[in-house]
C-alpha positions in Angstrom: -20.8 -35.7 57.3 -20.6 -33.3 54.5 -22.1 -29.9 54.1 -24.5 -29.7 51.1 -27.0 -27.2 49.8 -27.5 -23.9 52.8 -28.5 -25.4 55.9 -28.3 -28.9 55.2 -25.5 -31.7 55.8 -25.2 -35.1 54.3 -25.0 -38.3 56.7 -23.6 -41.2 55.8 -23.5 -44.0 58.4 -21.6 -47.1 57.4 -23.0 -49.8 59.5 -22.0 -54.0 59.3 -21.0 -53.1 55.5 -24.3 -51.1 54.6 -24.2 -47.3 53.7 -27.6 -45.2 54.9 -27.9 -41.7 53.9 -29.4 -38.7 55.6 -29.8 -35.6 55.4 -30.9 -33.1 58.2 -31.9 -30.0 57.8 -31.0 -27.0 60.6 -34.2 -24.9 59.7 -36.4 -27.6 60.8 -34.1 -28.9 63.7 -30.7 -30.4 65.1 -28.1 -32.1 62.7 -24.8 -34.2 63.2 -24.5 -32.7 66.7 -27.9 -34.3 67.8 -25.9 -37.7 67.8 -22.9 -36.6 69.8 -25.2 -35.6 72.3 -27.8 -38.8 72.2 -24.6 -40.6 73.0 -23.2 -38.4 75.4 -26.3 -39.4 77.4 -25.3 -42.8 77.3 -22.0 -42.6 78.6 -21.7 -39.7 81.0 -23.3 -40.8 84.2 -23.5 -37.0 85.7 -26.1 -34.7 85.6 -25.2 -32.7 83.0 -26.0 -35.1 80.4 -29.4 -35.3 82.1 -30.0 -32.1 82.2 -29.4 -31.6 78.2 -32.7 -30.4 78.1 -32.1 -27.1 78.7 -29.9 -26.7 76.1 -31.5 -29.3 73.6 -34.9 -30.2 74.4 -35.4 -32.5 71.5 -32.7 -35.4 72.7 -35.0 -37.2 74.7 -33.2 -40.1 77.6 -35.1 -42.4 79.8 -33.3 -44.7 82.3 -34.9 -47.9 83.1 -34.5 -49.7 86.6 -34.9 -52.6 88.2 -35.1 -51.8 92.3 -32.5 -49.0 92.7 -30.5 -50.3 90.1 -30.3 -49.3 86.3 -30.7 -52.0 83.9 -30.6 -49.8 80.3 -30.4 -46.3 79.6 -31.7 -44.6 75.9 -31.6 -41.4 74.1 -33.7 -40.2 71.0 -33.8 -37.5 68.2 -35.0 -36.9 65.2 -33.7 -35.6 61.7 -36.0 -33.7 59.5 -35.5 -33.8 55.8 -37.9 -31.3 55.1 -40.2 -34.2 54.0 -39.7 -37.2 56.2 -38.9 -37.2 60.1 -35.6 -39.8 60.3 -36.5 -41.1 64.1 -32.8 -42.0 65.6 -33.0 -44.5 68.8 -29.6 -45.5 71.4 -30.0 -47.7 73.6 -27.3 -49.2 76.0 -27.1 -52.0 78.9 -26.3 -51.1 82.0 -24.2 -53.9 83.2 -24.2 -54.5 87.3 -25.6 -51.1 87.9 -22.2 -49.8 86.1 -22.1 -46.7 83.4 -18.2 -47.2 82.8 -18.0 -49.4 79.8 -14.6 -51.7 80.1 -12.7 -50.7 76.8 -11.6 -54.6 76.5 -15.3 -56.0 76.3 -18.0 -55.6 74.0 -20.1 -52.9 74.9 -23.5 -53.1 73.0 -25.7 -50.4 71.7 -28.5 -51.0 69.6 -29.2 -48.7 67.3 -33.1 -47.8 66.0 -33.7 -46.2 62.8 -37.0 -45.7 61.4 -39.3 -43.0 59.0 -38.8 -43.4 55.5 -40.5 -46.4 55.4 -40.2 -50.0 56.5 -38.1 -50.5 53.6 -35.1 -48.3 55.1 -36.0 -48.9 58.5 -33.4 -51.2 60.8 -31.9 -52.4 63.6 -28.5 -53.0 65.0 -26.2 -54.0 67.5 -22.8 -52.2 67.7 -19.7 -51.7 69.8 -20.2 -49.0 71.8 -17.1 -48.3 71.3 -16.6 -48.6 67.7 -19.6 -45.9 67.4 -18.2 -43.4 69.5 -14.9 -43.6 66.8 -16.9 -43.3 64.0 -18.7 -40.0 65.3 -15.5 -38.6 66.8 -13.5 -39.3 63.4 -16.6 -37.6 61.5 -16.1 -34.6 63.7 -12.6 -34.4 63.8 -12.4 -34.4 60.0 -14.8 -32.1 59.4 -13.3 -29.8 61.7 -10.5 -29.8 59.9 -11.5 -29.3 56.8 -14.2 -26.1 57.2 -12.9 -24.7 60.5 -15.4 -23.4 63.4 -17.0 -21.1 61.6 -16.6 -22.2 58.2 -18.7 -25.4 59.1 -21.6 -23.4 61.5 -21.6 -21.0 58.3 -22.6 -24.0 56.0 -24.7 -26.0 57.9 -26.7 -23.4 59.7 -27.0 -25.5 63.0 -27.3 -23.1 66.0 -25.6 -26.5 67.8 -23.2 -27.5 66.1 -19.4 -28.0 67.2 -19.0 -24.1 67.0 -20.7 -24.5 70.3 -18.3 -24.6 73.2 -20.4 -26.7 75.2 -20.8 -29.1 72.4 -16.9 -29.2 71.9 -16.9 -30.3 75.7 -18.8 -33.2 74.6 -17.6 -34.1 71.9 -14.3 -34.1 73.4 -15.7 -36.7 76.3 -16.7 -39.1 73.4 -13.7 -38.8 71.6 -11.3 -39.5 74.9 -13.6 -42.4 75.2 -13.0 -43.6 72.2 -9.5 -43.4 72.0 -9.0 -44.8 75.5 -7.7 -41.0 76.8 -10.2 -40.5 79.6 -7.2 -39.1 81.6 -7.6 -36.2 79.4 -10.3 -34.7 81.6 -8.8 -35.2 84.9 -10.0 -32.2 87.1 -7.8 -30.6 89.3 -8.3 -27.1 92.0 -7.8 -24.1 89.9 -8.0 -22.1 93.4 -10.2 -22.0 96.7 -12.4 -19.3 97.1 -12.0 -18.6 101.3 -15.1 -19.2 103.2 -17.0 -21.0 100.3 -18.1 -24.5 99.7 -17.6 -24.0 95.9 -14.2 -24.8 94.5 -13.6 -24.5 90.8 -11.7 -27.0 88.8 -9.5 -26.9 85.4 -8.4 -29.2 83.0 -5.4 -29.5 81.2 -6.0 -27.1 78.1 -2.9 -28.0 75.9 -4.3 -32.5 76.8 -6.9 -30.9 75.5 -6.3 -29.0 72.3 -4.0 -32.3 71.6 -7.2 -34.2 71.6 -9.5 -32.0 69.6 -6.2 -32.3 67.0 -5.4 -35.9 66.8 -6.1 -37.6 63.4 -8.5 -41.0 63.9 
């Protein structure tokens, strides 16, 4: 993802050899970040990925079941180019009722990208996985190369990775993609006497190694 002209960033996704291009703009909605959090959906079997509404009403989830078990769960966005509406689609199996993907097995997504016209619309099947990487690596990189600031200041997007609670995400998909889930292990910061509520802390230098590593 590159920052181009004031509030709008260049896409590219590289996908079974093919290059699509897109490019969001922040004054008429969400950007780069609206696809770490369609995928956080996917992935983070709590409800705070559910409840991402509050904070981005336009990623849109719906879990299909069969009984009392889940069988798929989706997410959806949309990019506007100031001109055409790019309509984004994840959708991943639910194996055996089972969020937790096993890193040594194939774990398919299809992807759904339609708006321009049936001529760059398509659909794919990826690694779950391998997507995750690619997003992570995208952030990573251009983290490093415009800063916090640097990047919110050329892109314009209210939620992008200068938002802390974006960073907590993005951090979950990158630990999933590298295989470093330890990373967020939770442990008792203290215990508040007489109170059900115990507050937990990660490991902030695990972490700062994470948001660091090269992909």
């Amino acid at each position: 993802m590159t920052p181009l002209d004031v509030c709008i960033v260049k896409v590219e996704l590289r996908i079974n050899g093919i290059r699509h291009y897109y490019c969001p703009s922040s004054i008429m909605g969400g950007q780069f970040s609206d696809l770490i959090d369609a995928l956080y959906v996917l992935y983070h079997e709590n409800k705070d990925s559910h409840g991402i509404h509050q904070r981005k009403p336009e990623i849109e989830w719906e879990k299909t079941e069969n009984g009392n078990e889940a069988t798929y769960i989706s997410s959806r966005f949309t990019w506007d180019e100031e001109g055409s509406l790019i309509k984004v689609s994840l959708r991943r199996d639910i194996r055996n009722g089972r969020w937790e993907a096993n890193p040594n097995s194939f774990d398919p997504v299809v992807i759904r990208i339609s708006g321009r016209g049936s001529t760059d619309d398509f659909e794919c099947t990826v690694d779950g996985r391998d997507l995750c990487y690619a997003a992570a690596k995208a952030y990573t990189e251009a983290l490093k190369k415009y800063g916090f600031y640097g990047y919110y200041s050329s892109t314009c997007d209210d939620y992008s990775i200068n938002a802390s609670v974006l960073i907590e995400r993005f951090l979950f998909i990158k630990a999933y993609a590298l295989n470093a889930m330890g990373v967020r292990a939770l442990s008792k910061a203290w215990h508040y006497p007489h109170s059900w509520r115990i507050p937990y802390k990660t490991n902030f230098g695990k972490e700062m190694e994470l948001l660091l590593f090269d992909m």
